[in-house]
GUDODO-895823 format. One record per atom (N, C-alpha, C): x, y, z; residue in one letter. Coordinates in nm, 3 decimals, decimal comma, always signed. Example, Ala and Ser with C-alpha at 12.3 -4.5 7.8 and 13.67 -1.06 7.14 Angstrom:
2
> +1,319; -0,569; +0,780; A
> +1,230; -0,450; +0,780; A
> +1,320; -0,330; +0,780; A
> +1,285; -0,225; +0,708; S
> +1,367; -0,106; +0,714; S
> +1,290; +0,003; +0,787; S
//
This chain:
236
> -2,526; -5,113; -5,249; X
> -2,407; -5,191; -5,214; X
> -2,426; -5,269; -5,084; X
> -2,482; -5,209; -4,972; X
> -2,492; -5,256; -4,857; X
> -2,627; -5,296; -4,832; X
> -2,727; -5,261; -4,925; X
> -2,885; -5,298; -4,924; X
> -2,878; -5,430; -5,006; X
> -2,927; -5,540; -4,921; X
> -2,944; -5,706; -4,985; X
> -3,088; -5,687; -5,079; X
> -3,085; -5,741; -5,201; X
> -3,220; -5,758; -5,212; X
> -3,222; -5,885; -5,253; X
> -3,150; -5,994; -5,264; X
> -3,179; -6,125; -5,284; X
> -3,216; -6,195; -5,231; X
> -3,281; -6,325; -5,264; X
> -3,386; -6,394; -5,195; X
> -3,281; -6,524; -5,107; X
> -3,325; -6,612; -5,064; X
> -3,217; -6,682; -4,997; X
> -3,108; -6,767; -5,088; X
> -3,199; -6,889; -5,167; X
> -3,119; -6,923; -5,264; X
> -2,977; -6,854; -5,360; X
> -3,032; -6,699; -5,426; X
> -2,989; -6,652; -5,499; X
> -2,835; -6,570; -5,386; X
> -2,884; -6,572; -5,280; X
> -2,739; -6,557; -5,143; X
> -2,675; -6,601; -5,132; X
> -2,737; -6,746; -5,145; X
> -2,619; -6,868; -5,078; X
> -2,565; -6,888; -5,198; X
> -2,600; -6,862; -5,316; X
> -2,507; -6,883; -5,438; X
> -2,450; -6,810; -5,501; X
> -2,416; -6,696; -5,464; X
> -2,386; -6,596; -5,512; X
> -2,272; -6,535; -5,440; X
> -2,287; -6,554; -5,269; X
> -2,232; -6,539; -5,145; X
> -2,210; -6,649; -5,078; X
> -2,126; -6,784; -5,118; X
> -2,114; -6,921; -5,037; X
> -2,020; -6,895; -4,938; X
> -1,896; -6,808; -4,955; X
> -1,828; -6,780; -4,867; X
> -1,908; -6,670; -4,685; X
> -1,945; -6,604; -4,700; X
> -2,032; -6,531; -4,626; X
> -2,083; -6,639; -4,567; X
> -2,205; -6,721; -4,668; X
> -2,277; -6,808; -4,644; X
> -2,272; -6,918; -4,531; X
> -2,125; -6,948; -4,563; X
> -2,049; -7,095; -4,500; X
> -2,012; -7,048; -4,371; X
> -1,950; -6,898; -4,327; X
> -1,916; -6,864; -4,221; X
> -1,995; -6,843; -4,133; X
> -2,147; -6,812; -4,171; X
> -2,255; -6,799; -4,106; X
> -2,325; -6,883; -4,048; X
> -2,312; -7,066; -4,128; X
> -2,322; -7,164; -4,073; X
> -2,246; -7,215; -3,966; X
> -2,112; -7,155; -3,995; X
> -2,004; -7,222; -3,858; X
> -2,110; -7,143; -3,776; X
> -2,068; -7,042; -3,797; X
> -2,122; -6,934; -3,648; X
> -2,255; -7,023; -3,617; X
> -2,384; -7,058; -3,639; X
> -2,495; -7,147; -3,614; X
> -2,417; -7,273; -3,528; X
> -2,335; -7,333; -3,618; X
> -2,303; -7,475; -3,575; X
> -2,237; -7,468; -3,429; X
> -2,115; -7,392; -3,424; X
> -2,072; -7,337; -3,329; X
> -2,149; -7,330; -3,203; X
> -2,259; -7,212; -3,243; X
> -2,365; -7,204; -3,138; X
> -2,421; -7,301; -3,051; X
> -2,458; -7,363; -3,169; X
> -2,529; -7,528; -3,104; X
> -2,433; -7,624; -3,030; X
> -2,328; -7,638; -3,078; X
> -2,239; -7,767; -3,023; X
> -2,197; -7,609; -2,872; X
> -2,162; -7,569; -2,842; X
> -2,129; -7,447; -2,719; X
> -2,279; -7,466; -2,638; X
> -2,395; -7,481; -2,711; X
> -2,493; -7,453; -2,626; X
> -2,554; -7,570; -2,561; X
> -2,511; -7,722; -2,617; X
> -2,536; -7,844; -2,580; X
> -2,401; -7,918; -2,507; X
> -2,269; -7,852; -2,557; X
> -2,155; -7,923; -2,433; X
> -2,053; -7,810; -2,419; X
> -2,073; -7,881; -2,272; X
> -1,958; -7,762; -2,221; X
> -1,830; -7,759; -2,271; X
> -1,779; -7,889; -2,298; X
> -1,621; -7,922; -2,321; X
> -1,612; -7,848; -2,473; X
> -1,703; -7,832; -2,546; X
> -1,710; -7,805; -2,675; X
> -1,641; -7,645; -2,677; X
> -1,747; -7,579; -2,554; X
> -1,749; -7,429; -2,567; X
> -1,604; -7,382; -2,516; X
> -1,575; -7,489; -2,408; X
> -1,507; -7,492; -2,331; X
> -1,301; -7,514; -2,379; X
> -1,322; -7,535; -2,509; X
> -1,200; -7,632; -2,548; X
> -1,192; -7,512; -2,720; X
> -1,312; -7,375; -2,718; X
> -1,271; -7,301; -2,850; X
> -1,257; -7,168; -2,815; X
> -1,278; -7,151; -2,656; X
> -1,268; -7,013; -2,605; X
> -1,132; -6,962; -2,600; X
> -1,121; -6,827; -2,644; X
> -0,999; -6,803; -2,660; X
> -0,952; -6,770; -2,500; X
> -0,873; -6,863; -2,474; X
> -0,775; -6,820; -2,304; X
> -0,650; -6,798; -2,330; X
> -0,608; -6,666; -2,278; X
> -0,465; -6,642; -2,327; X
> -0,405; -6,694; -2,285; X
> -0,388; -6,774; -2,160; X
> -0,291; -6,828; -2,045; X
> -0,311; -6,966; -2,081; X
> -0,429; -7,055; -2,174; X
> -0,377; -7,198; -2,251; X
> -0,268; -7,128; -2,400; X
> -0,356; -7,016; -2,461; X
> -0,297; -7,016; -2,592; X
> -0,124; -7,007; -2,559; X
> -0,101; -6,923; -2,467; X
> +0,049; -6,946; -2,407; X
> +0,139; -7,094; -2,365; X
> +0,043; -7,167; -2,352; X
> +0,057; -7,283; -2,310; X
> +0,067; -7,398; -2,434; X
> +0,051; -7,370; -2,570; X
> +0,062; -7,410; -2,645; X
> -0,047; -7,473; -2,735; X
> -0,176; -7,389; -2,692; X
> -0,294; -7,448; -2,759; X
> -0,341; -7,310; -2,864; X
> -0,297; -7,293; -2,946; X
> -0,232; -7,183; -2,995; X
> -0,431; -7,222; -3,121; X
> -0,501; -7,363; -3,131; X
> -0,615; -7,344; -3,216; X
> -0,643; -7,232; -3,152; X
> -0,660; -7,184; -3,040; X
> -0,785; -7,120; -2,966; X
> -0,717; -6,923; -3,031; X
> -0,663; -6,937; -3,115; X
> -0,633; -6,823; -3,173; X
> -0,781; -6,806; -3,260; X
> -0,792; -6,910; -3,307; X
> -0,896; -6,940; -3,466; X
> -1,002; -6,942; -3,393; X
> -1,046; -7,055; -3,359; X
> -1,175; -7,116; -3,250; X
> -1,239; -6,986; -3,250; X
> -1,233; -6,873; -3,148; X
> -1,286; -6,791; -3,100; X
> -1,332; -6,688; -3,183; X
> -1,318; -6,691; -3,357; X
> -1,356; -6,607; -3,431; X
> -1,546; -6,651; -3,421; X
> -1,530; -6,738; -3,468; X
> -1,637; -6,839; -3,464; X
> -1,759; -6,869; -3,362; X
> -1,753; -6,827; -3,214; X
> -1,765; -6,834; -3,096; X
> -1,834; -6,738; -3,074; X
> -1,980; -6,767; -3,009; X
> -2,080; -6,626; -2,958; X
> -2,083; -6,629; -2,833; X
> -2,099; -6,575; -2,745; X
> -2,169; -6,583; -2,621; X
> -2,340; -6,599; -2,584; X
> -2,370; -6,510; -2,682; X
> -2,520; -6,583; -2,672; X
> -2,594; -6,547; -2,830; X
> -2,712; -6,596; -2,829; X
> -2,758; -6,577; -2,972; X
> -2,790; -6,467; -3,053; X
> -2,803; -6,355; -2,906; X
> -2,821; -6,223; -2,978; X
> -2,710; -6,176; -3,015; X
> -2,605; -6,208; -2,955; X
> -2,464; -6,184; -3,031; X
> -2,414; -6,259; -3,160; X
> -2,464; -6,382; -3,175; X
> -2,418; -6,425; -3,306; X
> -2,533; -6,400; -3,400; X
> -2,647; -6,338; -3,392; X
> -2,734; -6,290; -3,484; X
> -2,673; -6,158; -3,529; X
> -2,606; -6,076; -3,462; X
> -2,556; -5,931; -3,517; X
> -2,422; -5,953; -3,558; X
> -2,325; -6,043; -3,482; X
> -2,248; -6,090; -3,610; X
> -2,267; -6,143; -3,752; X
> -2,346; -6,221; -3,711; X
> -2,416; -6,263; -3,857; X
> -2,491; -6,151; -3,944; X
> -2,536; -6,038; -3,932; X
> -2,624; -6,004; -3,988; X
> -2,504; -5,891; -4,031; X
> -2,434; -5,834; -3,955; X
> -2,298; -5,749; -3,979; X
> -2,232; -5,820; -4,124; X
> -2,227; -5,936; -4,149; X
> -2,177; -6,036; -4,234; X
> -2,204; -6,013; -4,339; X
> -2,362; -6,010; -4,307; X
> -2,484; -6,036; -4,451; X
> -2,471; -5,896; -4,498; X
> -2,437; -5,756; -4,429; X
> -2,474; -5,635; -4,488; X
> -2,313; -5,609; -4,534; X
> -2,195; -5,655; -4,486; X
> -2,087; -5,580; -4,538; X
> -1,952; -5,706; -4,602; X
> -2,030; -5,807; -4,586; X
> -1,917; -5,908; -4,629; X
> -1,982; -5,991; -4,800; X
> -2,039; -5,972; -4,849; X
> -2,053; -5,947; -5,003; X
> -1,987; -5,909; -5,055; X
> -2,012; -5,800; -5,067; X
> -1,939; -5,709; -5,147; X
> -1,779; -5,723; -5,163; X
> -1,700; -5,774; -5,044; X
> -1,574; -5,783; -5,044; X
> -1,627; -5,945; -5,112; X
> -1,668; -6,035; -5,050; X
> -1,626; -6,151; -5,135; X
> -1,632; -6,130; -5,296; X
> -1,722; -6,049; -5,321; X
> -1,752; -6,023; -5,495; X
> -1,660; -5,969; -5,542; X
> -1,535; -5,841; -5,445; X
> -1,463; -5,811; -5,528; X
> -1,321; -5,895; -5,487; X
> -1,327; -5,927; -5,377; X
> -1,184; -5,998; -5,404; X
> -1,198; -6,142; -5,442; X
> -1,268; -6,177; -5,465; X
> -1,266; -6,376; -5,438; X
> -1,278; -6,454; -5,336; X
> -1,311; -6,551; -5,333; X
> -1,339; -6,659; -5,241; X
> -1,220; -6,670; -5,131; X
> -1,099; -6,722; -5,232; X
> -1,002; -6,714; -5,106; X
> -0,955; -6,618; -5,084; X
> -0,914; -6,507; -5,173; X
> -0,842; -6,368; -5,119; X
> -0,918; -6,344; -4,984; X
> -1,095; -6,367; -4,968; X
> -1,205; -6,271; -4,858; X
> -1,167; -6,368; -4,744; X
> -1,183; -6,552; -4,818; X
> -1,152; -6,600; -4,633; X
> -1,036; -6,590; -4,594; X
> -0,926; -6,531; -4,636; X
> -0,807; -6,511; -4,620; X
> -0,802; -6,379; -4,564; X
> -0,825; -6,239; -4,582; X
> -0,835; -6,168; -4,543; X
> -0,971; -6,161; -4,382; X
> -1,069; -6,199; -4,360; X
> -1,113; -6,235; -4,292; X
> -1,080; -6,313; -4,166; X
> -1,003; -6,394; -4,204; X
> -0,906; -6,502; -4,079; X
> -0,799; -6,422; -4,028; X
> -0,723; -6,391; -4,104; X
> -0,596; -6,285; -4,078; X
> -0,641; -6,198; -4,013; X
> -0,731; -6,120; -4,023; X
> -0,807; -5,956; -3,953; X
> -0,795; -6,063; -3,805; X
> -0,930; -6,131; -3,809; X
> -0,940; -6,230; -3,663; X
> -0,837; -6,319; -3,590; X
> -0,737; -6,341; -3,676; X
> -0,647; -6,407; -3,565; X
> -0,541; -6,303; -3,533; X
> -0,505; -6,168; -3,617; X
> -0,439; -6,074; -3,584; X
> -0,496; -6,014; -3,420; X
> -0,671; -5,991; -3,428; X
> -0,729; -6,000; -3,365; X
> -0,681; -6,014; -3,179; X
> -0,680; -6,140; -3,270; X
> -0,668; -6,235; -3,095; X
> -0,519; -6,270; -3,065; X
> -0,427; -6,242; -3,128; X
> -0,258; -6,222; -3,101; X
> -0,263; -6,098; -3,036; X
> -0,307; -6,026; -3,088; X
> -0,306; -5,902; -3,025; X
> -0,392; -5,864; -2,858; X
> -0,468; -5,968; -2,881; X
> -0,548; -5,981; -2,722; X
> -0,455; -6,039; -2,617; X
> -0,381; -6,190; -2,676; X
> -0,238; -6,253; -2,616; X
> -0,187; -6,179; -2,569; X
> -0,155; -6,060; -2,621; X
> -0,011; -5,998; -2,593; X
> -0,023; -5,868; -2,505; X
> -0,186; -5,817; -2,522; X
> -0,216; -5,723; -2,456; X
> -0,278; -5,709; -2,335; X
> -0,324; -5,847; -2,343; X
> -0,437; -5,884; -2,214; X
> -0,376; -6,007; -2,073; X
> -0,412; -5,991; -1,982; X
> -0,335; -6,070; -1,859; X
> -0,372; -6,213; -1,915; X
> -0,324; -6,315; -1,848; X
> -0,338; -6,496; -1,921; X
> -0,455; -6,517; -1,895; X
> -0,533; -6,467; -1,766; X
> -0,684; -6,487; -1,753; X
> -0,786; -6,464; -1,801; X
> -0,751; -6,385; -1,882; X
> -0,877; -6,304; -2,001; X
> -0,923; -6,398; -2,092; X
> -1,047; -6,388; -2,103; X
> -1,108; -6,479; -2,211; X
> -1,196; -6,381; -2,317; X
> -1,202; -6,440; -2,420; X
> -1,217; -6,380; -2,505; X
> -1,334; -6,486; -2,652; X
> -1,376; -6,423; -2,726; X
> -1,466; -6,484; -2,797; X
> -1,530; -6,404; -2,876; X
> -1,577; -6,429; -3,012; X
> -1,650; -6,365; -3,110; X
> -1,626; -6,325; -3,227; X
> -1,657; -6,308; -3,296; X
> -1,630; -6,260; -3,466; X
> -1,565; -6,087; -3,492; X
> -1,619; -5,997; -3,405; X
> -1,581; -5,873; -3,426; X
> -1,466; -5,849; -3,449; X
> -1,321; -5,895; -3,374; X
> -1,182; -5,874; -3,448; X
> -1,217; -5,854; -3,639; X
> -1,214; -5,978; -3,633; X
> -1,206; -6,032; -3,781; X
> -1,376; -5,894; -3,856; X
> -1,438; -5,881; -3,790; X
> -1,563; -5,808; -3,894; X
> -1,483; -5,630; -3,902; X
> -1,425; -5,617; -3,763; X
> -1,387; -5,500; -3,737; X
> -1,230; -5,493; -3,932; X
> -1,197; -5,605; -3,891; X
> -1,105; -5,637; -3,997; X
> -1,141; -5,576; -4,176; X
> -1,293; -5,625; -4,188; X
> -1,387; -5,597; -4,304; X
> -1,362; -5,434; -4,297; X
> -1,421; -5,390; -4,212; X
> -1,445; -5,221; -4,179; X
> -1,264; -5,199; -4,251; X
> -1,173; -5,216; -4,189; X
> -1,035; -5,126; -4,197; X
> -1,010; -5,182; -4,377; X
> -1,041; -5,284; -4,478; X
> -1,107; -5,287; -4,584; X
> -1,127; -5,193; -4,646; X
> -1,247; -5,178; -4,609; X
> -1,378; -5,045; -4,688; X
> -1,330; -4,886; -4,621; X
> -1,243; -4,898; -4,498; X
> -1,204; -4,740; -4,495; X
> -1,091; -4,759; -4,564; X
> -0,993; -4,841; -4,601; X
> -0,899; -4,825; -4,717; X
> -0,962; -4,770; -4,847; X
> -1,054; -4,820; -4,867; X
> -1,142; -4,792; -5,030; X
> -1,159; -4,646; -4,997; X
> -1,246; -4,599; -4,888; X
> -1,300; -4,492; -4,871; X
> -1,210; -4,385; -4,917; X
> -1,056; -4,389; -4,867; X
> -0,983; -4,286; -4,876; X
> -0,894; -4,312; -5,021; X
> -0,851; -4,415; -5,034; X
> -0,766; -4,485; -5,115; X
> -0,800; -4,556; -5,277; X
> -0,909; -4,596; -5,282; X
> -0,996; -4,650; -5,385; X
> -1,098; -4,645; -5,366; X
> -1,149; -4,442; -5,443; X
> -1,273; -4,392; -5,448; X
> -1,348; -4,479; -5,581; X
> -1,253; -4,564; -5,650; X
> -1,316; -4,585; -5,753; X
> -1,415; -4,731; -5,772; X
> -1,351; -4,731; -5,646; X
> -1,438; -4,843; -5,581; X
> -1,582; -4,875; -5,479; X
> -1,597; -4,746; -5,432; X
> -1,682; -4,740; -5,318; X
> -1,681; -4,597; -5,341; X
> -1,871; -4,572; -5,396; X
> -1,937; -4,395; -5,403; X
> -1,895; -4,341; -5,284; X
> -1,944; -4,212; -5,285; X
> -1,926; -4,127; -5,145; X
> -2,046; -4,202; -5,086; X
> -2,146; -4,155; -5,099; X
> -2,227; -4,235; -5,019; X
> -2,236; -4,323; -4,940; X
> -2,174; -4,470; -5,027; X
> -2,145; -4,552; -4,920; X
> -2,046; -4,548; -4,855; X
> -1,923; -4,442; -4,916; X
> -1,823; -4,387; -4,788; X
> -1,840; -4,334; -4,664; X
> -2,019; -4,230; -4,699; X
> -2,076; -4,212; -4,600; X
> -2,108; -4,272; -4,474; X
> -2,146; -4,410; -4,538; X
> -2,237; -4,476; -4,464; X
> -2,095; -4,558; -4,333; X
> -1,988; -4,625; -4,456; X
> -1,890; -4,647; -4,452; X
> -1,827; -4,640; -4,234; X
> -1,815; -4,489; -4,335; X
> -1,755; -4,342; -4,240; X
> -1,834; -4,316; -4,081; X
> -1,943; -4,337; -4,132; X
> -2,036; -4,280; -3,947; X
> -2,042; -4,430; -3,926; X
> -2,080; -4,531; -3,948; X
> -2,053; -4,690; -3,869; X
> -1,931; -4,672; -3,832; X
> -1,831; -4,659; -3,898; X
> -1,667; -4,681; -3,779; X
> -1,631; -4,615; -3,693; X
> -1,698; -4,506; -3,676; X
> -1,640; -4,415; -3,615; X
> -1,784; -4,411; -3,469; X
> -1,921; -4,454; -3,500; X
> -2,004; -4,492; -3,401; X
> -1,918; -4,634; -3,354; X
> -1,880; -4,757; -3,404; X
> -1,837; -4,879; -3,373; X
> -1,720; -4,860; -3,282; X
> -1,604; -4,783; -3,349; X
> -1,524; -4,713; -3,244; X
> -1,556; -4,655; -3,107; X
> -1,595; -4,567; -3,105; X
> -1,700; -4,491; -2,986; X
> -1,745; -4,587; -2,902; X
> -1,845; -4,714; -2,959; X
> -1,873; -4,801; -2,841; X
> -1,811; -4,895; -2,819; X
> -1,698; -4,932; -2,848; X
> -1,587; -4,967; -2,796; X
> -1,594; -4,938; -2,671; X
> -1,537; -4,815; -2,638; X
> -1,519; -4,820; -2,534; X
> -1,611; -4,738; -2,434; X
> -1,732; -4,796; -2,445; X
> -1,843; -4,719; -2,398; X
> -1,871; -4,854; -2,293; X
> -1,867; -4,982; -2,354; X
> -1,922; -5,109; -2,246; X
> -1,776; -5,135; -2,246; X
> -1,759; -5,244; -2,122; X
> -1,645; -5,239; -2,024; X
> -1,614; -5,388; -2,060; X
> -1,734; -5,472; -2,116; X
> -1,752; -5,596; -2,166; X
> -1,644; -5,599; -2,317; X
> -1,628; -5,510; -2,300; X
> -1,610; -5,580; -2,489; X
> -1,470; -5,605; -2,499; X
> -1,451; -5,690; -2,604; X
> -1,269; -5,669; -2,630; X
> -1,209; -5,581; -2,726; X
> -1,207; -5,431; -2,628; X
> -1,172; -5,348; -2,744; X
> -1,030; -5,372; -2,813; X
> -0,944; -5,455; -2,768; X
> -0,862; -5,466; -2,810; X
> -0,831; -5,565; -2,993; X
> -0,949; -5,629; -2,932; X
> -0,959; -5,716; -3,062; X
> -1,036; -5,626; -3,183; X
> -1,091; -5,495; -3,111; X
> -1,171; -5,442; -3,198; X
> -1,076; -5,357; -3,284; X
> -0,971; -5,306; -3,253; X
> -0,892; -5,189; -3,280; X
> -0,786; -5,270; -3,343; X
> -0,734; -5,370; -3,321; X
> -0,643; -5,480; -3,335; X
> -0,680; -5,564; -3,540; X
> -0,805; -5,549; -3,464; X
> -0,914; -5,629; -3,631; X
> -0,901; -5,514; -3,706; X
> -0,947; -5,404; -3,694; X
> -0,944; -5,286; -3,767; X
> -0,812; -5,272; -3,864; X
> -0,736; -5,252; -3,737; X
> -0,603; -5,212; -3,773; X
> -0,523; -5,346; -3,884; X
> -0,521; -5,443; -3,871; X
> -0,509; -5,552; -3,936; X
> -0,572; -5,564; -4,070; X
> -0,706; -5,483; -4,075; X
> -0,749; -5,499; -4,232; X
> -0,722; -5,369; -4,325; X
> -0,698; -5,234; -4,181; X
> -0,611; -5,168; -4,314; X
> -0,486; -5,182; -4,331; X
> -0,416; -5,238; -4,286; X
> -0,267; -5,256; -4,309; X
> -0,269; -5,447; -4,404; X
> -0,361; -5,482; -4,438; X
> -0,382; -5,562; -4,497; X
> -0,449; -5,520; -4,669; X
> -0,511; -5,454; -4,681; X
> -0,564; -5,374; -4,775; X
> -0,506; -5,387; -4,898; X
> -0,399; -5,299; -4,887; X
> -0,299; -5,261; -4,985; X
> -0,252; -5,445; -5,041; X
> -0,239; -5,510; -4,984; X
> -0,192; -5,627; -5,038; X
> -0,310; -5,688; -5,121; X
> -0,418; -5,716; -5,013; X
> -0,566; -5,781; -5,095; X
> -0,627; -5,665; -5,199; X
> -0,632; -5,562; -5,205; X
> -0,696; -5,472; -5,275; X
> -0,608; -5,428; -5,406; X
> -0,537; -5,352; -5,371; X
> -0,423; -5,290; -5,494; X
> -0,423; -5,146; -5,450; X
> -0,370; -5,097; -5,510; X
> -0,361; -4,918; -5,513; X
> -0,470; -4,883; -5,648; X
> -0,445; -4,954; -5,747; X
> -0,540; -4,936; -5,849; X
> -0,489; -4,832; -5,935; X
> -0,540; -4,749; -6,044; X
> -0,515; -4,600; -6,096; X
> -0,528; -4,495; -6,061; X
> -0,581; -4,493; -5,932; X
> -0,668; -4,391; -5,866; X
> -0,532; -4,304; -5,832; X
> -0,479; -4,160; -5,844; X
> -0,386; -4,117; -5,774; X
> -0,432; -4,029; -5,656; X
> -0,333; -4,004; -5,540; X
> -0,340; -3,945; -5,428; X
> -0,486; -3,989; -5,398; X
> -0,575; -3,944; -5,279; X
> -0,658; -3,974; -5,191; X
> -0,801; -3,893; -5,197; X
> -0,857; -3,949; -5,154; X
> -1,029; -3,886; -5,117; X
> -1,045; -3,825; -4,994; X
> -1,075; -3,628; -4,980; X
> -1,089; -3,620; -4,850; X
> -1,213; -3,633; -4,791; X
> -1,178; -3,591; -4,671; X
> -1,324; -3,618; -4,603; X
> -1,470; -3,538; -4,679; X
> -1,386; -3,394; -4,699; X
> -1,479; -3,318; -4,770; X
> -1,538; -3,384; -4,891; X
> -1,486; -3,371; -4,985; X
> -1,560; -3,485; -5,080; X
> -1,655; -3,603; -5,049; X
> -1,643; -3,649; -4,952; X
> -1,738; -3,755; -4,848; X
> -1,850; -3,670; -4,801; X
> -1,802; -3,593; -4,745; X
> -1,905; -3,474; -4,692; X
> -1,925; -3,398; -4,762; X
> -1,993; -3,343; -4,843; X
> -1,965; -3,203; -4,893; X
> -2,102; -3,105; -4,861; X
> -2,108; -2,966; -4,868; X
> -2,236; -2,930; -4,826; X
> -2,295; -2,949; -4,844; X
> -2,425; -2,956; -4,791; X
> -2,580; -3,005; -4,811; X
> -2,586; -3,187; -4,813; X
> -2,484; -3,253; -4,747; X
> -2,535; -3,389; -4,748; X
> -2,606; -3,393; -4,623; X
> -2,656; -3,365; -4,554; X
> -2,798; -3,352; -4,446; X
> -2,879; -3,310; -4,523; X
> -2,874; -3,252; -4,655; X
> -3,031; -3,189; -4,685; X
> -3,121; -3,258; -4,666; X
> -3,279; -3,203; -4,698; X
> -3,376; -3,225; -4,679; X
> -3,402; -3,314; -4,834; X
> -3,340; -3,342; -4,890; X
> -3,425; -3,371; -5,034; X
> -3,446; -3,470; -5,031; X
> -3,472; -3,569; -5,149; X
> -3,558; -3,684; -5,137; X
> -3,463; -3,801; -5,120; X
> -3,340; -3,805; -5,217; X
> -3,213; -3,846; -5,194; X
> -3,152; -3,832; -5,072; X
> -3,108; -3,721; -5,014; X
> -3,028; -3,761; -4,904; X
> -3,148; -3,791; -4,749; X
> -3,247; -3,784; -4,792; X
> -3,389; -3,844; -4,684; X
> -3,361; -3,965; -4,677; X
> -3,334; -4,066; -4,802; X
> -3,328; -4,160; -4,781; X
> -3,195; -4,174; -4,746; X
> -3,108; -4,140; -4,762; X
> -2,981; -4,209; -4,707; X
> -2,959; -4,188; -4,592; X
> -3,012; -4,117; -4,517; X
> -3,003; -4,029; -4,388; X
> -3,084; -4,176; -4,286; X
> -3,241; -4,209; -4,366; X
> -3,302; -4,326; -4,322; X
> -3,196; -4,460; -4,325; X
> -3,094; -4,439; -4,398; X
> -3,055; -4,548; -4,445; X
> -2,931; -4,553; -4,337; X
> -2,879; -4,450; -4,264; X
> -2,768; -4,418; -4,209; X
> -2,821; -4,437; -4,013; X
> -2,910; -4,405; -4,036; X
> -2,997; -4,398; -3,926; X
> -2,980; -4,538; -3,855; X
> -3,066; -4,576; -3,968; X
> -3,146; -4,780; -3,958; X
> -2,967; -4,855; -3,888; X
> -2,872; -4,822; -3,992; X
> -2,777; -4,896; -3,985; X
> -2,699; -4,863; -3,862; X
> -2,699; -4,722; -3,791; X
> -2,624; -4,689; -3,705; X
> -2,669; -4,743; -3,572; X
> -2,812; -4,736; -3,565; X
> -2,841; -4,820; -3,449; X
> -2,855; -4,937; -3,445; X
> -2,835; -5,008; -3,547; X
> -2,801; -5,160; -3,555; X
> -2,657; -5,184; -3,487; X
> -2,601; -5,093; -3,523; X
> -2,407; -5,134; -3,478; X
> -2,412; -5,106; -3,328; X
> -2,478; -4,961; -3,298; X
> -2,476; -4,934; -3,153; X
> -2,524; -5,042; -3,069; X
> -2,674; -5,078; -3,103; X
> -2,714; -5,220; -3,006; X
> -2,669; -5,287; -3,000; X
> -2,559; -5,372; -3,118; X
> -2,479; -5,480; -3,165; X
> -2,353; -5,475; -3,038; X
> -2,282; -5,371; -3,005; X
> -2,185; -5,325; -2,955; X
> -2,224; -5,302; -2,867; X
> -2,345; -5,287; -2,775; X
> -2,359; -5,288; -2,675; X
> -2,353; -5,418; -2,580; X
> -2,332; -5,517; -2,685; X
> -2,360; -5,662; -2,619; X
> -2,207; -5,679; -2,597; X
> -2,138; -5,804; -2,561; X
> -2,044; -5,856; -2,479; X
> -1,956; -5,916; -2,649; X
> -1,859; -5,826; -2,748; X
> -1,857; -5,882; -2,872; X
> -1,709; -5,936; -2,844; X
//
């Protein structure tokens, strides 16, 4: 589910939505990294957005600080934003996606002094995550344990470094989250599935074993967890 094996072509056509957002984020980059007024006129400032420049809600989904930050947004994209475009559609995902991120950054408005600036995709990716922990608990019939697994220890490591660097906007992080599970139920459905999935069932004994199966998922849990930690260590 979360392992790509397609080649580029067979991505970009399969995944145009993902695809297209990944180019802003590039384009973005470039026009921010060649003029100032550019970078300067999409940063989210709460004390203009108050002022009535209310784009800079949007702008700043879009917006990296530097390239190693919009490479792990981007690559955050490529491993968990598929799958939602495949199951909800084109516009249901950029719709749900924008909403997570500008919930995001209303919520930075309202929480943060007018001087705070702000920038980056994580609201809106954090948005994806509150998604897939809806599935996790809510529509098992949608998402194995496994990748509930996998699911499950990324949000709860992503959470954690939140508020581990002093840089980040945890607010947009918890804000995005919170926005895509209380968004869920509308884009997703309840489905047939009755009552919920507990944790146990996610966990159940022996998922640390040694066997050949959970070796690899363990590799697989591993690889991905310190991708989010380094990711989150940067300024998101």
């Amino acid at each position: 589910m979360f392992v790509r094996t397609e080649n580029f072509n067979t991505f970009t056509r399969l995944y145009p939505i993902v695809t297209g957002i990944i180019v802003i984020h590039l384009v973005f980059w470039v026009l921010a990294t060649v003029s100032n007024p550019f970078y300067y006129y999409t940063l989210g400032i709460n004390g203009y957005i108050s002022g009535g420049e209310y784009w800079r809600l949007l702008t700043p989904i879009f917006l990296h600080v530097s390239l190693m930050h919009l490479l792990f947004n981007s690559f955050s994209l490529v491993l968990f934003g598929p799958e939602l475009e495949r199951m909800l559609g084109k516009v249901k995902f950029v719709a749900v996606y924008l909403c997570a991120g500008i919930i995001a950054n209303v919520a930075t408005l309202f929480l943060e002094p007018p001087t705070y600036v702000h920038l980056g995709a994580s609201g809106a990716i954090f948005g994806l995550f509150g998604l897939y922990l809806y599935m996790v608990f809510f529509r098992p019939d949608l998402l194995s344990s496994s990748n509930a697994q996998i699911i499950v220890i990324i949000l709860v490591i992503g959470l954690v470094m939140t508020f581990v660097n002093s840089n980040i906007n945890y607010t947009a992080h918890i804000f995005g989250f919170l926005g895509g599970l209380a968004l869920a139920p509308i884009f997703i459905g309840k489905g047939s599935f009755q009552g919920t999935r507990s944790l146990r069932h996610i966990f159940p004994r022996g998922t640390f074993g040694h066997g050949r199966r959970s070796g690899g998922l363990n590799f697989v849990w591993i690889l991905l967890i310190l991708l989010i930690a380094f990711g989150l260590m940067s300024r998101l």
